[in-house]
DSSP file (Angstrom, degrees, kcal/mol; ACC not computed):
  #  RESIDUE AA STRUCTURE BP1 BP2  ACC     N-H-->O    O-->H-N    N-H-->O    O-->H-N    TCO  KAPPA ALPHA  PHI   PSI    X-CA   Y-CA   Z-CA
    1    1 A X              0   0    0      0, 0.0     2,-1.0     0, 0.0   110,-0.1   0.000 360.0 360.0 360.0 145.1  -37.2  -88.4  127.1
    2    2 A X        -     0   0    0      1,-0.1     2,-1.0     2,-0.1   108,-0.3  -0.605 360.0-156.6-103.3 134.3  -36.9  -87.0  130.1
    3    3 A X        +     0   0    0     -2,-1.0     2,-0.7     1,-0.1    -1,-0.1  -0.102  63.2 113.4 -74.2  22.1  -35.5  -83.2  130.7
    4    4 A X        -     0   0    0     -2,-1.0   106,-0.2   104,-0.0    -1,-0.1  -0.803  57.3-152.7 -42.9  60.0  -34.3  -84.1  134.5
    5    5 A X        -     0   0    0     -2,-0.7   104,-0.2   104,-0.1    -2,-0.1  -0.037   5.0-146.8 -38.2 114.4  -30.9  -84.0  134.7
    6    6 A X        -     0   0    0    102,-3.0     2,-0.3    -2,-0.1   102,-0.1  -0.435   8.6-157.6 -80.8 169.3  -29.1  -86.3  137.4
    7    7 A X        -     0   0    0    100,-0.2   100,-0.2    98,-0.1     2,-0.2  -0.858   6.8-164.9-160.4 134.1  -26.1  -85.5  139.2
    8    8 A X  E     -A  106   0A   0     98,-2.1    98,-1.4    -2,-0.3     2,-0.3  -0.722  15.7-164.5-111.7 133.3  -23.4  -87.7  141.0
    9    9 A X  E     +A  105   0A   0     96,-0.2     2,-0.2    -2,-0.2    96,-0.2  -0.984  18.4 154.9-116.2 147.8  -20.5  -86.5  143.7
   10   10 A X  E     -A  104   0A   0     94,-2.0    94,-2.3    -2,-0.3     2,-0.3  -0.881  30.4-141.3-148.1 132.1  -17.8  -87.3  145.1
   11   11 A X  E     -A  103   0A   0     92,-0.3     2,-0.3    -2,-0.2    92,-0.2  -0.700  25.9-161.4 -80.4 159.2  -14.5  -85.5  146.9
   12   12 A X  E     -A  102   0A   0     90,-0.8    90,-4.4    -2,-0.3     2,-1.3  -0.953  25.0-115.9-153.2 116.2  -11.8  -87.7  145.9
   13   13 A X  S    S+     0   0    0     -2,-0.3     2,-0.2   118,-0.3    88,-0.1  -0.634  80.7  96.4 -62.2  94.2   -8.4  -87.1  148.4
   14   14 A X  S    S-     0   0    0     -2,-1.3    -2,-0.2     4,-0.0     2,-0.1  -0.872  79.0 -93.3 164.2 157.0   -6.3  -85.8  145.6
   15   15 A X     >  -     0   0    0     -2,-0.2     4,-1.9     1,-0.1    87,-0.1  -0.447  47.5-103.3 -85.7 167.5   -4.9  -82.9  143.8
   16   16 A X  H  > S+     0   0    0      1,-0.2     4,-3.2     2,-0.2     5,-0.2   0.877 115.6  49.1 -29.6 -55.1   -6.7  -81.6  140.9
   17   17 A X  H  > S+     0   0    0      2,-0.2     4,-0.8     1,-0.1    -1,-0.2   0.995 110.4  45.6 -65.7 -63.2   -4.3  -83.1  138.3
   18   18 A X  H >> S+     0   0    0      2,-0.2     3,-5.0     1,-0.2     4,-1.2   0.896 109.4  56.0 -44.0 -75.5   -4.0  -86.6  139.5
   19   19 A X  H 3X S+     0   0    0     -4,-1.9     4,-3.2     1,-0.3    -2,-0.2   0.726 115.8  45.5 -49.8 -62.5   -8.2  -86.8  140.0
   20   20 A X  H 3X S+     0   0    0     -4,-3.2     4,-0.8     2,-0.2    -1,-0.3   0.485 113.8  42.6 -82.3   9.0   -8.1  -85.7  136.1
   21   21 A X  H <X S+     0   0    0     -3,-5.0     4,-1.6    -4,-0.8    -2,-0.2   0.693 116.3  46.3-107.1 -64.4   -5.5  -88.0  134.8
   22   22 A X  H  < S+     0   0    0     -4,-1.2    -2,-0.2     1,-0.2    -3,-0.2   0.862 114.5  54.7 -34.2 -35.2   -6.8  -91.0  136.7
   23   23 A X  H  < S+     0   0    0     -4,-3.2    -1,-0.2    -5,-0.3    -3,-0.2   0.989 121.3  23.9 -55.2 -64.2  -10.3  -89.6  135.3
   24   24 A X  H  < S+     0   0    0     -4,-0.8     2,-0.7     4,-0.1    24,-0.2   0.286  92.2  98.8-111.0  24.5   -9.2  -89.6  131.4
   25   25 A X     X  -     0   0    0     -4,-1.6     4,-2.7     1,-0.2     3,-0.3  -0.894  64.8-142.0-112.3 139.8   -6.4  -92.0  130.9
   26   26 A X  H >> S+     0   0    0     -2,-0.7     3,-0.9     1,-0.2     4,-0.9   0.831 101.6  57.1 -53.8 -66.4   -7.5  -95.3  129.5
   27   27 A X  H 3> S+     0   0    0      1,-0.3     4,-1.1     2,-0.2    -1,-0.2   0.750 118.2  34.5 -56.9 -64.4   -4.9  -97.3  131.8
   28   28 A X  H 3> S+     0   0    0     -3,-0.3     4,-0.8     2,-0.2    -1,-0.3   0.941 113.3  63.6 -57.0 -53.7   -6.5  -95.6  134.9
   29   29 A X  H XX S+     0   0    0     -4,-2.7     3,-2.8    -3,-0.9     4,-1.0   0.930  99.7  54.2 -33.5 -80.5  -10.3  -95.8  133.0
   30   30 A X  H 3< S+     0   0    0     -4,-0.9    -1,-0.2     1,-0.2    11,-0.2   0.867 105.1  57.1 -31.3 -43.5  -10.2  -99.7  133.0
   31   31 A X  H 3< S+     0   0    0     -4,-1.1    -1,-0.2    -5,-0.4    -2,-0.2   0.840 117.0  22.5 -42.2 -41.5   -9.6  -99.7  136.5
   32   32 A X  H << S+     0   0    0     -3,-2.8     2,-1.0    -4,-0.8    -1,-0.2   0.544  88.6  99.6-113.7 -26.1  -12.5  -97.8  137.9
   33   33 A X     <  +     0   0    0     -4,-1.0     2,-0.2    -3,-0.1    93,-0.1  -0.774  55.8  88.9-104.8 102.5  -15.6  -97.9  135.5
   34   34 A X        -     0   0    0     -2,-1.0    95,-0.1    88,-0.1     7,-0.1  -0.363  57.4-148.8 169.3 148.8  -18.0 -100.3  136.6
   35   35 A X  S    S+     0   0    0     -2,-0.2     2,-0.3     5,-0.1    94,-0.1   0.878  82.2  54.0 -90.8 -50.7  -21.0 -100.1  139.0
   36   36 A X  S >  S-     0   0    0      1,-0.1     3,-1.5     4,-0.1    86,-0.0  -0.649  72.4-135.8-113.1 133.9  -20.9 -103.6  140.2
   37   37 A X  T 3  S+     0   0    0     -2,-0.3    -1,-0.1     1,-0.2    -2,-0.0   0.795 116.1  54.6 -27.2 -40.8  -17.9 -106.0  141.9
   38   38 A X  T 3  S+     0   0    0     23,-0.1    23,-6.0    22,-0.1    24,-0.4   0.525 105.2  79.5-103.1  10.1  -19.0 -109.0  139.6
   39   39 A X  E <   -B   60   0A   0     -3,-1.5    21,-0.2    21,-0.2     2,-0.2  -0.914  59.0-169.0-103.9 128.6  -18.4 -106.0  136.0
   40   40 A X  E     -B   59   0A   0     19,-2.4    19,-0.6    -2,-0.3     2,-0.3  -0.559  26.6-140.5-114.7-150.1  -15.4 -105.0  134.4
   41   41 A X  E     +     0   0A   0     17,-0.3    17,-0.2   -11,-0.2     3,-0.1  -0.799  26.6 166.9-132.8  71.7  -13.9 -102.6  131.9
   42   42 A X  E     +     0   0A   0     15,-0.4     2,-0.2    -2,-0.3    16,-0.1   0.413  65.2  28.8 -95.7  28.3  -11.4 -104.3  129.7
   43   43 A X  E     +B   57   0A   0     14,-0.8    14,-2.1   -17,-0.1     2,-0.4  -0.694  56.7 151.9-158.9 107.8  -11.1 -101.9  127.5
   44   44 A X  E     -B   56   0A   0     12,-0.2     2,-0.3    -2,-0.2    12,-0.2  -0.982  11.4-171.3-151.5 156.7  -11.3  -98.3  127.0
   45   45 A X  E     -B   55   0A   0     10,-2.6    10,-0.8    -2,-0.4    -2,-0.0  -0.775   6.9-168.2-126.7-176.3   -9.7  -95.5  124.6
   46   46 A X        -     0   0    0     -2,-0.3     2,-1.9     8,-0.2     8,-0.2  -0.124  14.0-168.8-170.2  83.2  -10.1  -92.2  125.0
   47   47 A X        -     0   0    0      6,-0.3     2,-2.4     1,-0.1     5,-0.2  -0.407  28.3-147.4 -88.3  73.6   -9.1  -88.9  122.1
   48   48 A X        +     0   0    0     -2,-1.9     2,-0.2   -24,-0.2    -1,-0.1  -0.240  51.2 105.1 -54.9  63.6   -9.5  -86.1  124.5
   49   49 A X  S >  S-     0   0    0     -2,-2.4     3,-3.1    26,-0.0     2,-0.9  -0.990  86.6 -81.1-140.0 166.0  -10.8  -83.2  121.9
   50   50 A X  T 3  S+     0   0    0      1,-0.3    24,-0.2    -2,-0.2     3,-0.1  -0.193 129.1  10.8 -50.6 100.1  -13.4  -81.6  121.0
   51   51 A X  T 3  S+     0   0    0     -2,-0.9    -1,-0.3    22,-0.9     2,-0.2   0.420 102.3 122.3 111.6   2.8  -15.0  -84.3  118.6
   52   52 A X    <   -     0   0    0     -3,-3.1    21,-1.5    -5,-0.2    -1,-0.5  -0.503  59.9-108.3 -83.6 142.8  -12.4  -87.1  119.9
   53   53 A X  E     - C   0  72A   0     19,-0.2     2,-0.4    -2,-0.2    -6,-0.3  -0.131  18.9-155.3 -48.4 155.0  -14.0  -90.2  121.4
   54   54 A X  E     + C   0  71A   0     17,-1.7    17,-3.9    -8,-0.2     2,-0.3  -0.784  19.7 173.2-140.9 106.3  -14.5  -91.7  124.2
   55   55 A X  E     +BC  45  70A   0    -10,-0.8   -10,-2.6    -2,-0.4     2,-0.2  -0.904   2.6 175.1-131.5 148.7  -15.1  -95.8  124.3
   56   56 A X  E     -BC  44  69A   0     13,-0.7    13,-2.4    -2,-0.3     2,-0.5  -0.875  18.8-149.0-155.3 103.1  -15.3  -97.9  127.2
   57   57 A X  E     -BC  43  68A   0    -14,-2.1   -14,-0.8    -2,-0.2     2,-0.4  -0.793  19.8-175.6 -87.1 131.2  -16.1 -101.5  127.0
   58   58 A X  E     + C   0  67A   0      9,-2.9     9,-0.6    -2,-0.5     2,-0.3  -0.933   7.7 165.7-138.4 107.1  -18.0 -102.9  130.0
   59   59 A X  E     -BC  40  66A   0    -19,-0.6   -19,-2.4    -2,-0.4     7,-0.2  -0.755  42.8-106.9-128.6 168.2  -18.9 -106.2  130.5
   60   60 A X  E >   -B   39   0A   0      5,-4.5     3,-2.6    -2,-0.3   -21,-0.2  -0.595  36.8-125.1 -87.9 153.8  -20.1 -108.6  133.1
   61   61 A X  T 3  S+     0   0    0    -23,-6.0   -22,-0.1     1,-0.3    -1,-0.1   0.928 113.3  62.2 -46.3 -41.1  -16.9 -111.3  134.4
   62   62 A X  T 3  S-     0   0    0    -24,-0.4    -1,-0.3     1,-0.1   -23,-0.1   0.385 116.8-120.4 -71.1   0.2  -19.1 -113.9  133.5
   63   63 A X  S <  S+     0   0    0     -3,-2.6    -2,-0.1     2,-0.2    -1,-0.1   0.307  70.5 139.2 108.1  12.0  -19.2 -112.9  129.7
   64   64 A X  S    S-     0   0    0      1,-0.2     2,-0.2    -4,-0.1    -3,-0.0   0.887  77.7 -34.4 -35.9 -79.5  -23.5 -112.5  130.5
   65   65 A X        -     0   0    0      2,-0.0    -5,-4.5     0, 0.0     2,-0.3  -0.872  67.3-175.1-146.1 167.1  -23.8 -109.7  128.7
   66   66 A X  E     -C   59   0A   0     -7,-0.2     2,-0.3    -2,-0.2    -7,-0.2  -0.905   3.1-176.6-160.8-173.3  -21.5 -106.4  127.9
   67   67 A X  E     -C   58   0A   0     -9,-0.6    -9,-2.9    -2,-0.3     2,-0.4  -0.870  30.7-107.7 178.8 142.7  -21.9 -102.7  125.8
   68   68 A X  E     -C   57   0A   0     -2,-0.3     2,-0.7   -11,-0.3   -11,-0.2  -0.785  10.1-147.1 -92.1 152.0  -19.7 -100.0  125.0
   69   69 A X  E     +C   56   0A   0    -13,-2.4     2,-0.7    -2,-0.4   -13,-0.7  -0.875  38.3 164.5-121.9 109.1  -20.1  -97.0  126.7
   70   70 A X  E     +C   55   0A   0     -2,-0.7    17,-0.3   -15,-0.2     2,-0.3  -0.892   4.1 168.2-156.4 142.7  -18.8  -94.0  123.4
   71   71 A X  E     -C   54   0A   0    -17,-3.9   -17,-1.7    -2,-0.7     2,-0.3  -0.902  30.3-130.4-132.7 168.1  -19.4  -90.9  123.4
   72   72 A X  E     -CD  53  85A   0     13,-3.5    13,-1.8    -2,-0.3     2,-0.5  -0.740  34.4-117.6-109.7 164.4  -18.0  -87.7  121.2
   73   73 A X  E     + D   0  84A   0    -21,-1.5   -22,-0.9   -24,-0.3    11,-0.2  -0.886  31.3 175.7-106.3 125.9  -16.7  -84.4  123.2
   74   74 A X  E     +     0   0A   0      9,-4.2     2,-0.2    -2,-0.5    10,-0.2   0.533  65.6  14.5-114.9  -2.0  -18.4  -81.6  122.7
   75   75 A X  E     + D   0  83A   0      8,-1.1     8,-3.2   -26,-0.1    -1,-0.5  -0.757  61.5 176.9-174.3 113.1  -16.9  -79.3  124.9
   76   76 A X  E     + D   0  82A   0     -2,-0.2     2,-0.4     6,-0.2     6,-0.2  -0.983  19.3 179.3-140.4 145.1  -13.6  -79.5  126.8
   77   77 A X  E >>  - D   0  81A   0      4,-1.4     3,-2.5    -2,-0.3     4,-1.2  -0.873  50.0-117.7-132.6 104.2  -11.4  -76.9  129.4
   78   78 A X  T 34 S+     0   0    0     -2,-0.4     4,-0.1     1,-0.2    -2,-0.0  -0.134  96.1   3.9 -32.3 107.0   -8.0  -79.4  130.3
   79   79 A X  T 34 S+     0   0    0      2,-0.2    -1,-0.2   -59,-0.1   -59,-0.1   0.402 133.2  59.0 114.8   8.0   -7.9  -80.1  133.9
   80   80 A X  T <4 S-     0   0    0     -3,-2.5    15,-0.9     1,-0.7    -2,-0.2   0.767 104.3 -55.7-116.2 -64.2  -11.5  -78.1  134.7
   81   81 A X  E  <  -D   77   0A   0     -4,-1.2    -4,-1.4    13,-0.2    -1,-0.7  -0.630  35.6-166.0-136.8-170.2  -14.5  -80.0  132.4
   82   82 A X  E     -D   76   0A   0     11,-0.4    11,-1.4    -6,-0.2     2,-0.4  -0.790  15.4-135.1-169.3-162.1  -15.8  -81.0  129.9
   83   83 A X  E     -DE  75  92A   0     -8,-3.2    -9,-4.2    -2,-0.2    -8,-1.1  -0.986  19.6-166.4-148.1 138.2  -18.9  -82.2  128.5
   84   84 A X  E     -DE  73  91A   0      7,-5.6     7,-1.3    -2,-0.4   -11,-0.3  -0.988  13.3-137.4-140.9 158.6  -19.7  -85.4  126.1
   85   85 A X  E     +DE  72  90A   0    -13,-1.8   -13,-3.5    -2,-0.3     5,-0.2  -0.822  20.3 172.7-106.5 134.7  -22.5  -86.8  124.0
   86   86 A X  E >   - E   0  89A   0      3,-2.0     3,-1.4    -2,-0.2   -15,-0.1  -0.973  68.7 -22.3-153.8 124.5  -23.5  -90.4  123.8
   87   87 A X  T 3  S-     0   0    0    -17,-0.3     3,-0.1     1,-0.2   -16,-0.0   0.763 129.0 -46.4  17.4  59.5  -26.8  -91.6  121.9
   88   88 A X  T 3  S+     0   0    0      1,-0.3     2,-0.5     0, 0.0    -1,-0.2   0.366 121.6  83.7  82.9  20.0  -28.1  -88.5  122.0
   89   89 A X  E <   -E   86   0A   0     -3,-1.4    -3,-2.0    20,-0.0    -1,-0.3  -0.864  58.2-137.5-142.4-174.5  -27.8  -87.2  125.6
   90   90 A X  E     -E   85   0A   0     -2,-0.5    19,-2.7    -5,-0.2     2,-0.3  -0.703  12.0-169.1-127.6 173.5  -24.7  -85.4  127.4
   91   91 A X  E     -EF  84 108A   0     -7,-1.3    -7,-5.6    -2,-0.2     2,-0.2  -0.916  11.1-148.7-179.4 146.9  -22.9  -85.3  130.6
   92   92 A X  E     -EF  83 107A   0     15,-0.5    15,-0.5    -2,-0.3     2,-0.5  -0.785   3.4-153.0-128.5-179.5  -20.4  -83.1  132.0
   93   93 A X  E     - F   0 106A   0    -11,-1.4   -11,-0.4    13,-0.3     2,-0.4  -0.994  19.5-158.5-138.5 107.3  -17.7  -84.1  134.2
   94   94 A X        -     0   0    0     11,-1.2     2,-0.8    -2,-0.5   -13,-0.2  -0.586   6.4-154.0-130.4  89.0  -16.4  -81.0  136.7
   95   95 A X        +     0   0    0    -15,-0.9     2,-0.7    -2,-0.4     9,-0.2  -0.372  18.0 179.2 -24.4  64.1  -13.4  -80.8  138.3
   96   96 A X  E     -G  103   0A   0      7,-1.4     7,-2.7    -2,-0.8     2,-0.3  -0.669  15.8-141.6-104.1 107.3  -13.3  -78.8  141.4
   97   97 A X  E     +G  102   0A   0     -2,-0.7     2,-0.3     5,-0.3     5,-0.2  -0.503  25.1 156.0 -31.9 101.4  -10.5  -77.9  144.0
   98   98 A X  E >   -G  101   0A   0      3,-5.0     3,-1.2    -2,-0.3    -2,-0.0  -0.752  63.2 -44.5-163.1 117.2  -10.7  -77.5  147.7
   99   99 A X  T 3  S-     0   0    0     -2,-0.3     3,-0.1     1,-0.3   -84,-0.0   0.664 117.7 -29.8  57.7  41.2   -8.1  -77.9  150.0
  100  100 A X  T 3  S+     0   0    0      1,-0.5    -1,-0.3   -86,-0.1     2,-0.1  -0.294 127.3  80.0 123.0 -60.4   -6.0  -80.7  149.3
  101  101 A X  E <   - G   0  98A   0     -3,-1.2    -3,-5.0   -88,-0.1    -1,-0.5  -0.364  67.3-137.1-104.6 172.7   -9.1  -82.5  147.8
  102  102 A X  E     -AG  12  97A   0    -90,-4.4     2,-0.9    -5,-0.2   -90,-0.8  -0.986  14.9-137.6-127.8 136.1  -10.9  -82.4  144.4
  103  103 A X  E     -AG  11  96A   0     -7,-2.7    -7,-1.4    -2,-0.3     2,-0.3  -0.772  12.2-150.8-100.2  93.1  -14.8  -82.4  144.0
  104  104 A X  E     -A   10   0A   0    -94,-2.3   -94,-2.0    -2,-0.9     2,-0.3  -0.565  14.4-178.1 -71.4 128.7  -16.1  -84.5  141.4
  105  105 A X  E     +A    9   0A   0     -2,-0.3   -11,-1.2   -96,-0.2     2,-0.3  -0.701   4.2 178.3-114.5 154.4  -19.4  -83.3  139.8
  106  106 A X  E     +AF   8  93A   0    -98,-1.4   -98,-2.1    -2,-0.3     2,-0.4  -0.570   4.9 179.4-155.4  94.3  -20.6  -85.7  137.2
  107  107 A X  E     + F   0  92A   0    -15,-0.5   -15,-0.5    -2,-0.3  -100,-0.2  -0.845   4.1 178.5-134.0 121.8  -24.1  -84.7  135.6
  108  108 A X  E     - F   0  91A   0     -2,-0.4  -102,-3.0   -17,-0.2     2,-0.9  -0.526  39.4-115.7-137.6 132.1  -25.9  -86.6  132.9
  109  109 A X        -     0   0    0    -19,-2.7  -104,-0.1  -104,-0.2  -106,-0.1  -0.538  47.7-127.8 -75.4 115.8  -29.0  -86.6  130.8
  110  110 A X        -     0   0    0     -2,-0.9     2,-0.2  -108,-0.3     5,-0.1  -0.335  14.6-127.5 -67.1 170.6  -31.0  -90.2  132.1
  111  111 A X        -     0   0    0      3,-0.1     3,-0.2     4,-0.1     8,-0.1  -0.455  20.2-121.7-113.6-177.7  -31.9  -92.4  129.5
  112  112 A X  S    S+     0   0    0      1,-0.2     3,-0.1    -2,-0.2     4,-0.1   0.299  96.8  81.0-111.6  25.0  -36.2  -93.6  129.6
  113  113 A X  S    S+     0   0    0      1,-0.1     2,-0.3     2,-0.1    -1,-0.2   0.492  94.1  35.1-115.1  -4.8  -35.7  -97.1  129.9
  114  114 A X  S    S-     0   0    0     -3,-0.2    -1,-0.1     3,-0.0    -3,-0.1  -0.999  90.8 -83.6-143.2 169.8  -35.0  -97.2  133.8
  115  115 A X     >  -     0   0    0     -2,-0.3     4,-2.8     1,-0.2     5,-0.2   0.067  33.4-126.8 -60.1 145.0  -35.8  -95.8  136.6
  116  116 A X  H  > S+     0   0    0      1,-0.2     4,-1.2     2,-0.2     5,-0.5   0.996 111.6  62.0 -55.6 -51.7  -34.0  -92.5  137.5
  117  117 A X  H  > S+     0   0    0      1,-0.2     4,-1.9     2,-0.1    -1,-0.2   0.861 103.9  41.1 -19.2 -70.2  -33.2  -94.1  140.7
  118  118 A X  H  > S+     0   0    0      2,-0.2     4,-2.5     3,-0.1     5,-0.2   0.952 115.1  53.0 -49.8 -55.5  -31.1  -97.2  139.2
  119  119 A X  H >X S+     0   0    0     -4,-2.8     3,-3.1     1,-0.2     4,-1.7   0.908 115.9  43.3 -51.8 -71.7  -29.3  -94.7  136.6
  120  120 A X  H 3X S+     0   0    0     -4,-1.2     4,-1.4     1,-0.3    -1,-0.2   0.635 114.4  42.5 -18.9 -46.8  -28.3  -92.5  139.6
  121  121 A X  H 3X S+     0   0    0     -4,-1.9     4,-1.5    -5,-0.5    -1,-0.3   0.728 115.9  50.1 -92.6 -24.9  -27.4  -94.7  142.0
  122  122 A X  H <X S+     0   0    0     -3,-3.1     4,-1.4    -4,-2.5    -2,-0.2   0.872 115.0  50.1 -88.2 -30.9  -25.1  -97.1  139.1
  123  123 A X  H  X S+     0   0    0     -4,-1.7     4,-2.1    -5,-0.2    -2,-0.2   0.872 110.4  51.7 -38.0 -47.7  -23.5  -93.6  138.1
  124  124 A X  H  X S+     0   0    0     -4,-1.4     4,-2.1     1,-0.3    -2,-0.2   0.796 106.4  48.3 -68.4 -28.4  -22.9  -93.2  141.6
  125  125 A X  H  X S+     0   0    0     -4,-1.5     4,-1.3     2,-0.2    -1,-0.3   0.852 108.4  52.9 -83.7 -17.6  -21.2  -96.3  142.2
  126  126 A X  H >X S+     0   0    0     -4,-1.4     4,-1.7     2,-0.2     3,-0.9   0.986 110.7  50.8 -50.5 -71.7  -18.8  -95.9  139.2
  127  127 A X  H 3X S+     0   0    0     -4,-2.1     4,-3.3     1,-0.2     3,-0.4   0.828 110.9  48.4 -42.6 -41.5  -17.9  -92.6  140.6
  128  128 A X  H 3X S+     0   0    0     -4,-2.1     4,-1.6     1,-0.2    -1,-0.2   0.926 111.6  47.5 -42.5 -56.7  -17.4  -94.4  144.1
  129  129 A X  H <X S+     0   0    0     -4,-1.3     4,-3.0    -3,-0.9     5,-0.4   0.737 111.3  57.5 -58.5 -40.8  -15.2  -97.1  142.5
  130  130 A X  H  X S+     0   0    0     -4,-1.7     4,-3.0    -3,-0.4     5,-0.3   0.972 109.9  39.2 -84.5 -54.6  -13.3  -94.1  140.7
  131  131 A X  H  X S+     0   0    0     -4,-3.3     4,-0.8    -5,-0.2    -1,-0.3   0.766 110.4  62.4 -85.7   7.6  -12.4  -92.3  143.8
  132  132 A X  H  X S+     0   0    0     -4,-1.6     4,-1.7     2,-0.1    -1,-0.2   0.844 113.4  38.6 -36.3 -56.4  -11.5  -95.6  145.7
  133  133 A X  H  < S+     0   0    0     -4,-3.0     3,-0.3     2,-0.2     4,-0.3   0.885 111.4  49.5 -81.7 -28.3   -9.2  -96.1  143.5
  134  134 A X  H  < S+     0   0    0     -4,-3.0     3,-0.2    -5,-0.4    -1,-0.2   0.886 120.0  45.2 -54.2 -40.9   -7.6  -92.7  142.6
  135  135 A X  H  < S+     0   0    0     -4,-0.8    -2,-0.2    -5,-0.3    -1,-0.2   0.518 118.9  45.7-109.2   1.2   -7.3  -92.3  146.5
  136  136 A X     <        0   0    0     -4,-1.7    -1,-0.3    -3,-0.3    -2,-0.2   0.121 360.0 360.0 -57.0 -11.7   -6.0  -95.9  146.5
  137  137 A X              0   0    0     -4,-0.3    -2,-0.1    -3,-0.2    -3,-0.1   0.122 360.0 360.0-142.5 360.0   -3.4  -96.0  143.6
C-alpha cells in the first residue's frame, strides 16, 4: 500500500460549530457526500465515539452500482478532529477557525487500486459539495 498521505481543503463561510454539525450529523451527511451530480447518499448513521461508527451509503441515481463508506473512530476532540479507520487506512478530519470562516483539512490514507490523482480530486469534490452546502443551508 502506499505510505502517501493525501490531503483535501476547503474554507467553508461558517462558524466552527455549524461546519461541525453539518460535518457529523447524518441529516446534514446525506446531503453533501458524493463526488459526482449523477451519486447520492441515501443513507448515513453516524455514533460519534471513540469506537462508534460511521456508515454512509453511496450510490449512483441510476441504481449502477453503490458501497458503504464505514469506518470506526479512533480518535475524537468534539468540535476540533478526529480521526477514523476504514478497511484498514485512516483519515482525519480538522477543524480550524479563522475569522468568521472554518478551514477544513481532510487527510486520508489512498487506497492502491486508483490513481492518487482520482482519489484526491473525488475526496476533493465531496469536500466541495460539503461546503456548498453548509454555506448554502
Amino acid at each position: 500500500m502506499n505510505t502517501t498521505k493525501i490531503t483535501v481543503q476547503a474554507v467553508v463561510s461558517a462558524d466552527k460549530l455549524k461546519v461541525w454539525n453539518y460535518y457529523t450529523a447524518p441529516e446534514h451527511i446525506t446531503k453533501w457526500n458524493f463526488a459526482d451530480p449523477s451519486w447520492h447518499c441515501p443513507s448515513a448513521s453516524n455514533d460519534l465515539r471513540i469506537g462508534g461508527r460511521y456508515i454512509a451509503r453511496m450510490e449512483a441515481k441510476d441504481g449502477s452500482f453503490g458501497f458503504d463508506f464505514d469506518a470506526v473512530y479512533t480518535d475524537i476532540h468534539r468540535g476540533e478532529n478526529f480521526t477514523y479507520e476504514f478497511g484498514g487506512r485512516f483519515a482525519t478530519v480538522e477543524f480550524n477557525a479563522q475569522n468568521g470562516t472554518t478551514e477544513v483539512i481532510v487527510t486520508f490514507d489512498p487506497e492502491s487500486e486508483h490513481p492518487i490523482d482520482m482519489q484526491r480530486n473525488g475526496w476533493q469534490a465531496i469536500l466541495n459539495n460539503f461546503k456548498h452546502y453548509t454555506e448554502n443551508n
